[in-house]
NUBAMI-114432 format. One record per residue (C-alpha): x, y negated, z negated; residue in one letter. Coordinates in steps of 0.05 Angstrom, whole numbers, plus 5000, padded with zeros to 4 digits. Example, Ala and Ser with C-alpha at 12.3 -4.5 7.8 and 13.67 -1.06 7.14 Angstrom:
524650904844A527350214857S
//
This chain:
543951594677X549351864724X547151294777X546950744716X554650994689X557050924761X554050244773X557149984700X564350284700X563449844781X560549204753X565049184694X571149154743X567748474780X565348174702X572648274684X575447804745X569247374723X570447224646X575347044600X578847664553X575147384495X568747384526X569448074568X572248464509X567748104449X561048144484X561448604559X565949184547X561749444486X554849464517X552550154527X548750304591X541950784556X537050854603X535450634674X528650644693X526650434768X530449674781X530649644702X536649824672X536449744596X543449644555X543849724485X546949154431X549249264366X547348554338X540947974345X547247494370X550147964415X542548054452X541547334441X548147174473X546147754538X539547274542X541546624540X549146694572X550947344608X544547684636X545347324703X552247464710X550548194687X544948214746X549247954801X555548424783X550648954776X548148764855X554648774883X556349434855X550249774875X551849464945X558249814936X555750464914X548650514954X549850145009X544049695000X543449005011X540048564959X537949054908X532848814859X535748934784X533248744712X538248894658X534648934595X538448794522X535649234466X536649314393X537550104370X530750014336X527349764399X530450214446X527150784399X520650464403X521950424490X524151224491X516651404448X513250954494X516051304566X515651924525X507551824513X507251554587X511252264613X505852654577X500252194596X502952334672X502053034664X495353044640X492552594696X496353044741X494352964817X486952634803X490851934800X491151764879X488651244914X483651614961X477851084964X471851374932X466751014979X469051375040X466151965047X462852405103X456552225081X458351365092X461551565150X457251325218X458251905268X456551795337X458652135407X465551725403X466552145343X462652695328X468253215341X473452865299X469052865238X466753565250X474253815255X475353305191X469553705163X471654505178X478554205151X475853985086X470954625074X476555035092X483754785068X489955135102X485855635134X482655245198X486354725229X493654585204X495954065210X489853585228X492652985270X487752435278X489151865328X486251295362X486750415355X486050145297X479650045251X475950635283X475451085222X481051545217X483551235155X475151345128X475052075154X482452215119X479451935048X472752295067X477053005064X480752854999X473852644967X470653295000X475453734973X476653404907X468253404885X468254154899X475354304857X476953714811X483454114799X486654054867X493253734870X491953254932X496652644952X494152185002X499951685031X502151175083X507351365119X511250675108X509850845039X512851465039X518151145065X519650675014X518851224958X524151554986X528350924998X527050754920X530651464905X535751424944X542551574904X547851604960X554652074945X557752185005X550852085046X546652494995X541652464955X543152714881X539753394862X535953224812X533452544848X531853004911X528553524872X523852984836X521852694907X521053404934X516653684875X511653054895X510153214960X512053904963X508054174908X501153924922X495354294953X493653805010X497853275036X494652735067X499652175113X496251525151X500751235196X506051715214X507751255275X511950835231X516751355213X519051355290X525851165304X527551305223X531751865224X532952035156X526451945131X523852355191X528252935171X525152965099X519052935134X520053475168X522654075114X516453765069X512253885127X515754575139X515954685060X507054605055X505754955120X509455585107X504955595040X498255465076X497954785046X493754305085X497453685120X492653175160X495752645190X494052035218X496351565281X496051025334X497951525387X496652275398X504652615397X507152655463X507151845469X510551775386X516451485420X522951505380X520452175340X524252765338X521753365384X522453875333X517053455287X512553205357X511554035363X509254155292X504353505299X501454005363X500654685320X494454585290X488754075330X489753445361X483152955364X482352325388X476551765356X474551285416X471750585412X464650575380X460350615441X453950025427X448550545388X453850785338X456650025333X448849785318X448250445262X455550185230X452449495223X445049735191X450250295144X454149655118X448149225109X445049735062X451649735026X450748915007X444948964999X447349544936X450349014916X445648474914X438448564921X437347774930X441047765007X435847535056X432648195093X437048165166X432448265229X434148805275X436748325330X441848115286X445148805293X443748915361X446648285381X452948345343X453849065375X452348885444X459548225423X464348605382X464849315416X472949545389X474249435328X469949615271X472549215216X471848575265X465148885269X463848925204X466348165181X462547995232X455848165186X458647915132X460247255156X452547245175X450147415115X454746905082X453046365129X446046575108X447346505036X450845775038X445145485073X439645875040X437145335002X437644735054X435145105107X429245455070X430346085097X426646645079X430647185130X437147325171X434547245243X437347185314X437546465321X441146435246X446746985266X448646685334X449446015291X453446325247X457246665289X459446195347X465946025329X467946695317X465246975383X467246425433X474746365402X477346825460X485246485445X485246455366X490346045330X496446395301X495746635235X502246205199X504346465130X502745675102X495045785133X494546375097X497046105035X493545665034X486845975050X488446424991X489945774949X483445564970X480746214937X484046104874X482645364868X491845324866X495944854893X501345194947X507344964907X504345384849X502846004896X510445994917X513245774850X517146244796X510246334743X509546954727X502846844697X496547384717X493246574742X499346544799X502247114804X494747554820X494047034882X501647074904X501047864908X494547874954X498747304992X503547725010X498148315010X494947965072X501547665103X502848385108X497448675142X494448125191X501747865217X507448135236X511547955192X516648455157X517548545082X524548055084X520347535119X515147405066X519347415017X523646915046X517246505057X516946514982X523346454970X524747144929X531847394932X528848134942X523448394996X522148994937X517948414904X513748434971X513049164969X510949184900X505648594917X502949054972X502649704934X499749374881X493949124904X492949674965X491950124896X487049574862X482849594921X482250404925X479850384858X475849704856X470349624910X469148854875X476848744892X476349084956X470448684982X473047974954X479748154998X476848285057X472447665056X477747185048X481447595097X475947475155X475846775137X482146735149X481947075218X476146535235X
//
């Protein structure tokens, strides 16, 4: 509330210049600021006109004064903010509701993180490229704290440190449900501690620190994918670091995750490049071609978990996908699926009765030969995943707020996200939201939906190697 009074006694001073006397003294001055919650800052009105009038006349007015002070006060550019009008009774009702949700909260606990049930050691295809990753992965997860701490994992990307991190959560979680484990990006991290962030004179507020802190600093094993992003990030880097310090000195296990081993994190601070180094570094390589053929045979067993009816997939088919794709696993892996969906389409006017050689190099010829592929243009995507959704584009980048647009519009920006370049403030001017937080929300959203939903998880990586095609 401290943040909220601040903000108000601000954007009062800019509604005053704004409005009439009538109209600031009548209707502003008397609304009382009651809870902030997140962007959603909830006022409270003594009378059905006054919240009608809040609706219908000043809520806009309210939101933009509300943005400029919080630029003032935060330094923050384009802050996304929903004031909320509320009747005494109904702001009763909201205060039982968050009160049930706080107590909800601390019965789940820890258990509710998105490690990714399916990734395990056991669904993890070890070969010589990286036997001695999963076995430190492994001694890690029998043996929290006490073996290697902290666990850096680093190599390209889609080679399986992101599996092998899950793998160690779900290890240690089947034999004590109880442990408090948090398993995070480190961009996500990042914009957790951005969302906190209550500036007096370049500080954080106590109590807003010490509810960041107690959520990474009290956990048993702390689990970060990604730390390359934090380089060059100062601030965040230096929270980083006394969490890191805060867990270590308590024997709490940290494994992290990267691109590159330490010494080539450009832009990191030294003193957090040593503690990376005081535990084990290990390296996963490329696939070589027999653990590249086992990957493939693993994943076809998986669809075929799924659905019995797929075709039964000849043994050339693997080897010959091995022996094209031989970096990237998940290029790999959508590789197979584009064969057995190929396989599928023309299943009746083919007559086929299995998945062979001549079928897979059919069905895979554009996505071999394409040495050059086309750039991947926010409008292609769209409208691949309006394609999907049977939507029209102007729908997709409209204002609905429906689950029928807005579901599509979030794995839109899901994908823009992670197969382009393309920053948060990009896609969202692409569709044409004031705020990048809308973007990040998207992104969180549905990274969580497909940690907990393989269906989800399978339908989004589909469209997204269709889209790569």
């Amino acid at each position: 509330m401290k943040l909220f009074n601040q903000l108000w006694e601000r954007a009062l001073l800019y509604l005053e210049e704004d409005l009439n006397t009538f109209q600031f003294n009548v209707w502003i001055k008397e609304l009382k600021p009651v809870r902030e919650e997140g962007d959603n800052f909830y006022f409270e009105v003594s009378t059905p006109m006054q919240k009608n009038l809040m609706n219908e006349k000043y809520s806009e007015k309210i939101k933009a004064a509300m943005q400029m002070a919080y630029a003032d006060i935060l330094d923050i550019d384009n802050p996304h903010i929903t004031p909320y009008f509320l009747m005494e009774s109904e702001y009763t009702k909201l205060e039982e509701k968050a009160k049930e949700e706080t107590e909800e909260k601390k019965r789940v606990g820890y258990r509710n993180i998105p490690i990714d049930p399916g990734n395990t050691f056991d669904s993890f295809v070890v070969g010589e490229c990286n036997h001695f990753a999963n076995q430190m992965a492994l001694n890690v997860a029998q043996a929290p704290g006490r073996t290697y701490n902290p666990l850096f994992l680093y190599g390209g990307p889609s080679l399986g440190k992101t599996h092998l991190i899950h793998a160690i959560g779900n290890f240690i979680l089947d034999k004590n449900p109880d442990a408090k484990i948090v398993y995070v990006s480190s961009e996500t991290f990042m914009n957790e501690l951005i969302s906190m962030l209550r500036v007096t004179n370049n500080k954080m507020e106590v109590d807003v620190r010490e509810q960041f802190r107690n959520r990474y600093r009290k956990v048993d094993i702390l689990l970060v994918d990604d730390i390359q992003f934090l380089a060059g990030k100062d601030f965040i880097q230096d929270e980083f670091f006394h969490t890191f310090n805060a867990l270590h000195q308590l024997g709490k296990q940290i494994v992290i995750s990267s691109d590159k081993p330490p010494h080539e994190l450009q832009k990191m601070e030294q003193r957090l490049l040593s503690r990376f180094e005081w535990g084990i570094t290990v390296d996963i390589k490329p696939p070589d071609y027999e653990t590249r053929t086992a990957i493939l045979m693993r994943k076809a067993q998986l669809i075929v978990r799924r659905d019995e009816n797929i075709l039964p997939i000849a043994n050339d088919v693997y080897h010959y996908i091995a022996s094209k794709i031989t970096t990237d696993i998940r290029k790999l892996e959508g590789a197979l699926r584009k064969v057995v969906m190929y396989a599928e389409f023309n299943r009746e006017g083919m007559s086929l009765t299995k998945i062979d050689l001549a079928l897979a190099e059919k069905a895979l010829e554009n996505y071999l030969n394409d040495a050059h592929p086309k750039a991947l243009t926010p409008a292609y995507i769209v409208d691949m995943v309006c394609r999907q959704f049977n939507i029209k584009p102007e729908e997709i980048k409209g204002k609905q707020k429906n689950r029928e647009y807005a579901y599509p519009r979030q794995i839109a920006m899901y994908i823009l996200r992670n197969v382009t370049e393309l920053s948060y403030t990009k896609i969202a001017d692409f569709f044409d939201k004031k705020d990048h937080t809308t973007v990040i929300y998207a992104v969180d959203k549905i990274n969580q939906q497909m940690s907990g939903d393989v269906e989800t998880k399978n339908v989004i990586e589909d469209l997204i190697m269709r889209i790569k095609q």
